[in-house]
MARBA-586450 format. One line per field, with one value per residue (C-alpha): z, x, y; residue number from 1. Coordinates in nm, 3 decimals, decimal comma. Layout:
! residues N
pz <- (Z_...)
px <- (X_...)
py <- (Y_...)
nr <- (NUM_...)
END
This chain:
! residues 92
pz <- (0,000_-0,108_0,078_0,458_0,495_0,576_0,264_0,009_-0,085_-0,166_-0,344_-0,564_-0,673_-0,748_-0,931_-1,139_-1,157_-1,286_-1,556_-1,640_-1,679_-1,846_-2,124_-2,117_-2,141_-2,450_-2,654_-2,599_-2,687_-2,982_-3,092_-3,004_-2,746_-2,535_-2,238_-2,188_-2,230_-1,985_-1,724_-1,715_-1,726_-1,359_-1,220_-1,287_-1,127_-0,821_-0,802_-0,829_-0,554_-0,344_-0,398_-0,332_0,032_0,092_0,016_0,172_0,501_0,435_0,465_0,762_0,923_0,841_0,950_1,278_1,317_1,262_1,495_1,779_1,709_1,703_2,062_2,173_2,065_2,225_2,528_2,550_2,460_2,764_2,992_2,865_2,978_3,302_3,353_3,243_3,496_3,816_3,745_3,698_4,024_4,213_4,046_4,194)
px <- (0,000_0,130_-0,076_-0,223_-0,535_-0,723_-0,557_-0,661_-1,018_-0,874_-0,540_-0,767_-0,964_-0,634_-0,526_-0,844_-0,782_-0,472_-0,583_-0,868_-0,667_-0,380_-0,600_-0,774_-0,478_-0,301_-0,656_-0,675_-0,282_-0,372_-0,606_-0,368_-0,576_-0,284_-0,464_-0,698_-0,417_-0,255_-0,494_-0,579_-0,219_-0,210_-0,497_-0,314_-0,016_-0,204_-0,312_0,004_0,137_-0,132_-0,031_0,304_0,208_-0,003_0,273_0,550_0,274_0,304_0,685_0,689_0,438_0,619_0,975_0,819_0,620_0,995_1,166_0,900_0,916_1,303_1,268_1,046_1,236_1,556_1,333_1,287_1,617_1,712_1,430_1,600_1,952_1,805_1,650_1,938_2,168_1,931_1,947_2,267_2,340_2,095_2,289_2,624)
py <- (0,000_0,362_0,566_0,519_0,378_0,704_0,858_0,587_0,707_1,032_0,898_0,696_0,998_1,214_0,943_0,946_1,323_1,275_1,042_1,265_1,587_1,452_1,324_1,628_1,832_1,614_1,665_2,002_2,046_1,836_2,016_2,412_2,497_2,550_2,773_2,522_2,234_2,457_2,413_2,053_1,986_2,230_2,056_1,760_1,868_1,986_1,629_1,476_1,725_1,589_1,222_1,218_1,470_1,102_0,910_1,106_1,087_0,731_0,706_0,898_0,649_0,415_0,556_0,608_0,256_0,093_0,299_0,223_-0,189_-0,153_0,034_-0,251_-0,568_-0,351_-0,303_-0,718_-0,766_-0,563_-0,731_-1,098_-0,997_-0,877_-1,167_-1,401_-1,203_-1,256_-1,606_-1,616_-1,464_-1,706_-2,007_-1,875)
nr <- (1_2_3_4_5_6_7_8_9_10_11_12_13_14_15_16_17_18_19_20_21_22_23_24_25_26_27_28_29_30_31_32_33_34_35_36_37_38_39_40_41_42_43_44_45_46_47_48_49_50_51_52_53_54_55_56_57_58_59_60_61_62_63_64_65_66_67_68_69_70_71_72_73_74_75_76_77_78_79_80_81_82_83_84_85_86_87_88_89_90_91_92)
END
């Protein structure tokens, strides 16, 4: 998944946007209506803008979701050794 899960109704519909424009945009270029090409091709762009804000949301998510299950595993780790040195000391 590229986007979060809250973000993925509204990533699909930029990504229709995108689509939409974009085709818009290379008819009306086609055809030298270059204003009008102009501006599909912008509300395009504002689209794509928006999609990679989701996705660069997503990577941050992410970032952060692997830094907390690194502290926790460290935090067992830690809890382990602990554990391994009370023994220890009650064997000796």
């Amino acid at each position: 998944m590229n986007f979060l899960k809250d973000d993925q109704e509204r990533a699909d519909e930029e990504i229709d946007c995108v689509r939409y424009c974009a085709s818009l945009g290379e008819k009306s270029f086609t055809e030298r209506n270059y204003v009008e090409s102009a501006a599909y091709f912008e509300n395009a762009t504002r689209s794509l803008i928006a999609l990679d804000n989701m996705k660069q949301a997503k990577i941050s998510v992410d970032k952060a979701w692997l830094i907390f299950k690194q502290l926790e595993g460290q935090q067992q780790v830690d809890k382990l050794l602990k554990d391994m040195s009370a023994v220890s000391r009650v064997k000796s």
